[in-house]
N, C-alpha and C positions, 0 to 999 in steps of 0.2 A: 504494500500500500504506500501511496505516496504523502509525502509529511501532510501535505497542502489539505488532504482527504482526510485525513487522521484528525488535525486541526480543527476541520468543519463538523466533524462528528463530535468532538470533545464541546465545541463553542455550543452548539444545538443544544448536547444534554446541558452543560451548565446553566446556558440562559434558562430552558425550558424549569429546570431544579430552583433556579435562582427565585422564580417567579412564582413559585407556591405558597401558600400559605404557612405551611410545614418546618420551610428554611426559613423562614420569620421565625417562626418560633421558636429554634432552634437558637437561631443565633440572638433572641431574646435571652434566653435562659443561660447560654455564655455571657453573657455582659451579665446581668443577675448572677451567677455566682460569681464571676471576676469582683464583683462590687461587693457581695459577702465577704469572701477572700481577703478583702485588704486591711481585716482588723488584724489576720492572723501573720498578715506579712509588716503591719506597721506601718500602710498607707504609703511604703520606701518608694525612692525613684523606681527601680526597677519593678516592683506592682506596675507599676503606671506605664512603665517604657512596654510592659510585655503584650499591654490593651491595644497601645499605641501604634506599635509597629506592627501588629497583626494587621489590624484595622485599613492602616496605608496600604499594607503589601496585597490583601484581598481587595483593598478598591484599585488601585493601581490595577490589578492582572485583569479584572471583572472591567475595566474600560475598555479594552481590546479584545476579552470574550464576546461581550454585551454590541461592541461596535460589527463584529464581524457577524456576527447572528444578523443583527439589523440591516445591514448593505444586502447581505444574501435575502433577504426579506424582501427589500424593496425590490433588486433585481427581478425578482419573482413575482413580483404584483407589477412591475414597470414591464415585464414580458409576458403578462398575461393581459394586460390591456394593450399592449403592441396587437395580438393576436386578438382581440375585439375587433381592434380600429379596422384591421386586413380584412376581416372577412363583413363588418357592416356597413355601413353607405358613409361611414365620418370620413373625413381627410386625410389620404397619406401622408399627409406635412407632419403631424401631431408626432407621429412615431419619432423616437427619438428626443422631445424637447426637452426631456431631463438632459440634456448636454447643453443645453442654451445657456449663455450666461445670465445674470437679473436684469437687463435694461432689456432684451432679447424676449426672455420672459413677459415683463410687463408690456410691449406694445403687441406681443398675442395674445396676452389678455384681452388686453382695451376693444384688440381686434375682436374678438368672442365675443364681448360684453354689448358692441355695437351692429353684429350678426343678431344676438340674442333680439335687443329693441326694436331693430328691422323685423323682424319674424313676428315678434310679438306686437308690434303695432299692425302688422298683416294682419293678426289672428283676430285682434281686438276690431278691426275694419269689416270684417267676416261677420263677425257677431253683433256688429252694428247692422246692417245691411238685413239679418234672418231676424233681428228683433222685432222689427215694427209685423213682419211677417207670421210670426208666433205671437204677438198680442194680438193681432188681428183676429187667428183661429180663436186663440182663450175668449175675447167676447163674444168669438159668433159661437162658442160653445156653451157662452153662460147667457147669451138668448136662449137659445134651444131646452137647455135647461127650466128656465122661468117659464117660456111659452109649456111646456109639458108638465110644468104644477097647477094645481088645481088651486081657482082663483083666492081661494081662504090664504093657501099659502102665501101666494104672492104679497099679500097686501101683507099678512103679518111679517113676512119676509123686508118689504119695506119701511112698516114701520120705525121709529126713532123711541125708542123707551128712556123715560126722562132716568134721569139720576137721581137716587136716595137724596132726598132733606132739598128737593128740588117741586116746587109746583105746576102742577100743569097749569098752564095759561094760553 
């Protein structure tokens, strides 16, 4: 096996371990007796050096575990929306723009955001256009309605009922 493969197996289990609830705990209840511990050692520099230097050298190595999981992560999600974008009707341009640098980035934003506005002032123009079209139907639905109640309803139907602590006049 080559180191590079060994590496990526080691970083997976770590992160994966790192991220449980379990290793919390764990490493709770190290610090909890370490701090017990230090009536029996006299609270001495070296109690304190043995916390301290654990501590740095596990976040120390856990940056380079934790980063290497990560990049493999995104790679994985940045090449599975590669393979979206190919096979549905979006832009072959997109592919790749994790390499853009930030000012690259932001005006294909801008660019998208003012696609987006376009499209949805179309959509909005759409629904302008079938509304007056669709009220139209709804009243001549709620004729139809009235005319096929029997005349009692109707009028109670249009009656105005006064409001409580209100007199008819």
């Amino acid at each position: 096996m080559k180191l590079n493969h060994i590496f990526t197996i080691f970083s997976t289990a770590v992160a994966e371990g790192a991220g449980k609830p379990v290793t919390f705990g764990i490493a709770f209840i190290v610090i909890i007796l370490w701090a017990i511990s230090g009536p029996f050692f006299g609270y001495s520099e070296t109690w304190q050096l043995v916390v301290n230097t654990a501590t740095t050298i596990v976040t120390f190595l856990m940056v380079f575990v934790l980063q290497n999981s990560q990049n493999r992560d995104s790679k994985a999600i940045q090449t599975k929306l590669d393979e979206l974008i190919l096979t549905s009707k979006a832009q072959n341009k997109f592919i790749g723009v994790e390499n853009l640098d930030e000012n690259e980035l932001r005006a294909l934003s801008k660019s998208l955001h003012k696609q987006a506005e376009r499209i949805e002032a179309k959509v909005d123009r759409k629904r302008t256009k079938k509304k007056p079209v669709a009220q139209a139907a709804k009243s001549a639905s709620l004729r139809e309605e009235a005319v096929s109640l029997p005349k009692s309803s109707r009028t109670a139907r249009n009656t105005v009922v006064p409001s409580a602590g209100k007199s008819k006049s």
